[in-house]
C-alpha positions in Angstrom: 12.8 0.2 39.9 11.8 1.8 43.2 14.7 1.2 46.0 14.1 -0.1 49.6 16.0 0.5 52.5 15.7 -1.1 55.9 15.7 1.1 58.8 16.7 -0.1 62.8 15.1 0.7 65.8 17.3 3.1 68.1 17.7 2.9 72.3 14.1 4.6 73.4 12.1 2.4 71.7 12.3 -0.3 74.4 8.8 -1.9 75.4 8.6 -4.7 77.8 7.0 -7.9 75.8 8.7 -6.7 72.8 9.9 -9.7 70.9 7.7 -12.0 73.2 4.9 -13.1 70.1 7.7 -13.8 67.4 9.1 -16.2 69.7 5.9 -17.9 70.7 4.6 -17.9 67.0 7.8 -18.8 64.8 10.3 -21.6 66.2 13.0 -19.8 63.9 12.4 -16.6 66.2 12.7 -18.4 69.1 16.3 -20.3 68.0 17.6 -16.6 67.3 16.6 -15.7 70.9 18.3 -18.3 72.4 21.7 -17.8 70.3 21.5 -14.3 71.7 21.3 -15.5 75.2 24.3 -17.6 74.7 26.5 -14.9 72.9 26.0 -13.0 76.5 25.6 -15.4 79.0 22.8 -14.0 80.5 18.6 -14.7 79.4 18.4 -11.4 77.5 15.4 -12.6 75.7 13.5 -13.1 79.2 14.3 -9.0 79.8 12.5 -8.4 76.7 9.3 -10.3 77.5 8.9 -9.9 81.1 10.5 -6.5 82.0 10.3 -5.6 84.4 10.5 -2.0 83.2 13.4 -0.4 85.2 16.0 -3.9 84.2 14.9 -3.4 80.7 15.2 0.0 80.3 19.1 0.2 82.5 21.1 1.2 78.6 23.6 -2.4 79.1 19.7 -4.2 78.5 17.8 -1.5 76.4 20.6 -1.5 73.5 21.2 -5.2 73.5 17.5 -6.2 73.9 16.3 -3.4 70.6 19.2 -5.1 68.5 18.0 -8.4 69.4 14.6 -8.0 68.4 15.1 -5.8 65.6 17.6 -8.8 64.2 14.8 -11.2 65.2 12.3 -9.0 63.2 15.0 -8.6 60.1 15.6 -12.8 60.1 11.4 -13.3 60.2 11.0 -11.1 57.1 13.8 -12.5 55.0 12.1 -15.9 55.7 8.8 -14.9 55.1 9.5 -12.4 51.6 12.6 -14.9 50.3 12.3 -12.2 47.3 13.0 -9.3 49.2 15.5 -7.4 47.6 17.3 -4.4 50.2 19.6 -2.3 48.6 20.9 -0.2 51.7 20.4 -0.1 55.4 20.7 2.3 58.4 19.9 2.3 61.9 19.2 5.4 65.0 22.2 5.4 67.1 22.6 1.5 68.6 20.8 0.5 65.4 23.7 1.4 63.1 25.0 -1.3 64.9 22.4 -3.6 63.7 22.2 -2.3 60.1 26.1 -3.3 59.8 25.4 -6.6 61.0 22.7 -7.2 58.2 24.7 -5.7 55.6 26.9 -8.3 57.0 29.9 -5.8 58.0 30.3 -7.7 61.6 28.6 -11.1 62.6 25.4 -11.3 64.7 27.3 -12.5 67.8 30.0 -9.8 67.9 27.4 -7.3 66.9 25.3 -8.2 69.9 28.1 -8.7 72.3 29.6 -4.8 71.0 26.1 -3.5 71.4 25.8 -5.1 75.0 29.7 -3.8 76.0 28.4 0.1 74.5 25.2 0.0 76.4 27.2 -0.7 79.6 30.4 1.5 78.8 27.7 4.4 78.0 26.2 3.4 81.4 29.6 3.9 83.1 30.0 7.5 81.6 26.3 8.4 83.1 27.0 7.5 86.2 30.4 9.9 86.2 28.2 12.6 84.9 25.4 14.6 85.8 23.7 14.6 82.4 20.7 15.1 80.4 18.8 15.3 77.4 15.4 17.4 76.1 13.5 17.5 72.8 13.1 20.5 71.8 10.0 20.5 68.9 8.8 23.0 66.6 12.0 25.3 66.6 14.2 25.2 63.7 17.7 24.3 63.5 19.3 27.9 63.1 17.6 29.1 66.6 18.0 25.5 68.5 22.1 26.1 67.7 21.8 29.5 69.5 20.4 28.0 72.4 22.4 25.4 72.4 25.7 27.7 72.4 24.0 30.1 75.0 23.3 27.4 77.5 26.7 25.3 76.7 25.0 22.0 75.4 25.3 20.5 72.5 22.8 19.0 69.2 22.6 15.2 69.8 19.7 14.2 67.5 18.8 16.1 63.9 15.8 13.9 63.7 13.1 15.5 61.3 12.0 18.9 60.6 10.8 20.6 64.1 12.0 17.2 65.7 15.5 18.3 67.6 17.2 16.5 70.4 19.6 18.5 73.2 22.0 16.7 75.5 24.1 18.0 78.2 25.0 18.8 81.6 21.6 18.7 83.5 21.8 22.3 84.8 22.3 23.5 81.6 19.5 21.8 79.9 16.9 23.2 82.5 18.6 26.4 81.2 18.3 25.6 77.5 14.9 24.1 77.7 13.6 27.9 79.0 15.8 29.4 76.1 14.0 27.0 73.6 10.9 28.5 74.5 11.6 32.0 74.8 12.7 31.8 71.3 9.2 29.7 70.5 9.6 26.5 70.5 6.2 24.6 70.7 7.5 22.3 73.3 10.9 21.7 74.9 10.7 18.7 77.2 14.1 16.8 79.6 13.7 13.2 78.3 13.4 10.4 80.6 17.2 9.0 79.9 20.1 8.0 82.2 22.8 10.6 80.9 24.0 12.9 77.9 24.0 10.8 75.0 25.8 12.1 71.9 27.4 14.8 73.7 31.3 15.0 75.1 30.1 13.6 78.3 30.3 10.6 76.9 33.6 10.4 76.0 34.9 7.9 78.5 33.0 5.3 76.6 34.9 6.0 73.9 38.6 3.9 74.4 36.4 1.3 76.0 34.3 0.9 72.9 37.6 1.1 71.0 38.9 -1.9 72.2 36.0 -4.0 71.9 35.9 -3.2 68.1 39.4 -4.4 67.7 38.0 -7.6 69.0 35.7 -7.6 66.4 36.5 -9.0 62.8 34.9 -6.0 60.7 34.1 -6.9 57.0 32.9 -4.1 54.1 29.2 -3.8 53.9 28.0 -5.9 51.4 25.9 -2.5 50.4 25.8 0.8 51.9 24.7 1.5 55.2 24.5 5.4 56.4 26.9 6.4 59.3 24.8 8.1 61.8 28.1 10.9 61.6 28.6 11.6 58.3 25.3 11.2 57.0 26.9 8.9 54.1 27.5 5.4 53.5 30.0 3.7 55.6 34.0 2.6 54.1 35.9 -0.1 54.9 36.5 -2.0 57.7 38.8 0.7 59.5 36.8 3.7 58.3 33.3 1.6 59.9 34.8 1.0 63.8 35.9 4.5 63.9 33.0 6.3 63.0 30.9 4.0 65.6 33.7 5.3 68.4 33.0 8.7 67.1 29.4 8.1 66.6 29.5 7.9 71.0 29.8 11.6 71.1 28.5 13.2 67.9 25.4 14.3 66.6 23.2 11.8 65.0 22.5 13.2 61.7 19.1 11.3 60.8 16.9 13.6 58.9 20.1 14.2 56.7 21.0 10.5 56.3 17.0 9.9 55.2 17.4 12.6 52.8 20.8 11.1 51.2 18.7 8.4 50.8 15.8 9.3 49.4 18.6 11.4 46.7 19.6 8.1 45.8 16.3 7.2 44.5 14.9 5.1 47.2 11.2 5.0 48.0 10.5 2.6 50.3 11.7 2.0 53.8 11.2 -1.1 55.7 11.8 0.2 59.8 12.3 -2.8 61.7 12.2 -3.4 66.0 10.0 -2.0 68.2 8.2 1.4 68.1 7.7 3.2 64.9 9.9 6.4 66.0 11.6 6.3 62.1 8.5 6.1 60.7 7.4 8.8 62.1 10.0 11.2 61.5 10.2 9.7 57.3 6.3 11.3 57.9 7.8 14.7 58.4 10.8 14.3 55.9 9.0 13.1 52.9 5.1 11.9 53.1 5.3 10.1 49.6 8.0 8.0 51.0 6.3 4.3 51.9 6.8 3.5 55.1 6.0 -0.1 56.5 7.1 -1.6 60.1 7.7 -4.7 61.2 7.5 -4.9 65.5 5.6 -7.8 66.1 3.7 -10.7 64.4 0.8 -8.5 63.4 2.7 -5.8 61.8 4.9 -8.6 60.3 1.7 -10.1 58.6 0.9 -6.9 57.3 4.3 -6.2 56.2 4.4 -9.4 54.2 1.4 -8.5 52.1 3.3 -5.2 51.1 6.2 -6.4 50.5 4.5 -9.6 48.7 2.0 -7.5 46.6 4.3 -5.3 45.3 
């Protein structure tokens, strides 16, 4: 029997009017939006659908508003497909969060409420800092760690082969960025992003988050869901909040975690939120590996019949 995974949407993928057709098409949807607007207090859901741009894309709305919707999406195709059978999840960064909550490690308030807390104490530690980030594509892994240590930044995302993510001090990843191509990289680009994600700059989010996961009743994943750290499924209850505090500053091991699961025997992956960022990095991991995305109500349609048919 071929094994499915479901994969969540990471901060990036942010598009105003994302969520906005699920709740005009499915009342269920809808209900789900407005349980996430009480959990914070605040109309999340209308951030989401009507921007504008910069509110949406500040991190304390970005990371909140891609769990939402990814949940949103994840709630739509369990009601749709009541067969569908998952047998591990994992999400990019934030979306950990999210595939802990379906595995049913935390509950959807205090995941959504965590996420919100993160985006804003991750906020905090930009605004202390002068950082960056760059992609750096077509340059192996070897060389991009040499340029890393020559310009004193750091790896924050192993995404897919000749996919690489950089994330530092901003000087230094001008610096890096003309190292990465003097050693050949096709491109090396600064990303559009408020600070130095996954890098030590981020620290001072890290007691803050802490705290807000000893809030937070934890339970053990009722299957396994890949820590972004270790590239392996997630433990108990303790062993879960302190790899998401340690997840703030450490490399995001993605193209690893993929390949751990395709090891395991899994075949098809089920991406879910906006954007289809994972499926295209599963294009450049493994190509045979079937890839379906549900990020609105047309690719949830479609999603249906694949899921449905076979």
């Amino acid at each position: 029997m071929s094994k499915t995974a479901l994969l969540f949407a990471g901060q990036g993928a942010q598009t105003v009017g994302m969520g906005k057709d699920f709740a005009e098409k499915f009342p269920v949807a809808q209900a789900w939006f407005d349980r996430g607007n009480a959990a914070l207090g605040y109309d999340l859901a209308a951030v989401c659908f009507h921007g504008p741009d910069a509110e949406l894309t500040r991190t304390e709305n970005a990371q909140p508003g891609i769990f939402l919707v990814s949940w949103v999406a994840f709630q739509l195709l369990r009601e749709r497909v009541p067969a569908l059978k998952f047998d591990a999840t994992a999400g990019l960064s934030l979306g950990e969060f999210t595939a802990l909550t379906a595995a049913g490690a935390m509950s959807f308030e205090d995941g959504l409420r965590v996420v919100c807390r993160r985006g804003r104490f991750m906020q905090e530690a930009c605004d202390v800092t002068r950082g960056g980030m760059a992609a750096v594509i077509g340059l192996d892994e070897g060389p991009t760690r040499e340029v890393c240590a020559e310009a004193g930044v750091v790896l924050a995302n192993l995404n897919c082969p000749g996919q690489l993510v950089i994330s530092g001090e901003a000087e230094r990843i001008a610096r890096a960025v003309e190292l990465a191509k003097a050693k050949g990289a096709k491109r090396a680009l600064p990303l559009p992003v408020a600070g130095a994600y996954h890098s030590p700059l981020m620290a001072g989010a890290q007691p803050k988050l802490q705290g807000e996961l000893a809030k937070v009743k934890l339970s053990p994943p009722a299957l396994p869901v890949i820590s972004n750290v270790t590239a392996r499924p997630h433990g108990g209850a303790t062993d879960i909040g302190a790899r998401l505090v340690e997840q703030v500053t450490s490399p995001v091991r993605w193209e690893e975690s993929m390949r751990y699961l395709l090891a395991q025997g899994f075949t098809r992956f089920v991406e879910l939120g906006p954007g289809t960022a994972l499926g295209g990095f599963m294009k450049r991991i493994d190509k045979n590996a079937q890839m379906i995305n549900v990020a609105d109500a047309r690719t949830l349609e479609s999603a249906v019949k694949a899921l449905s048919g076979g």
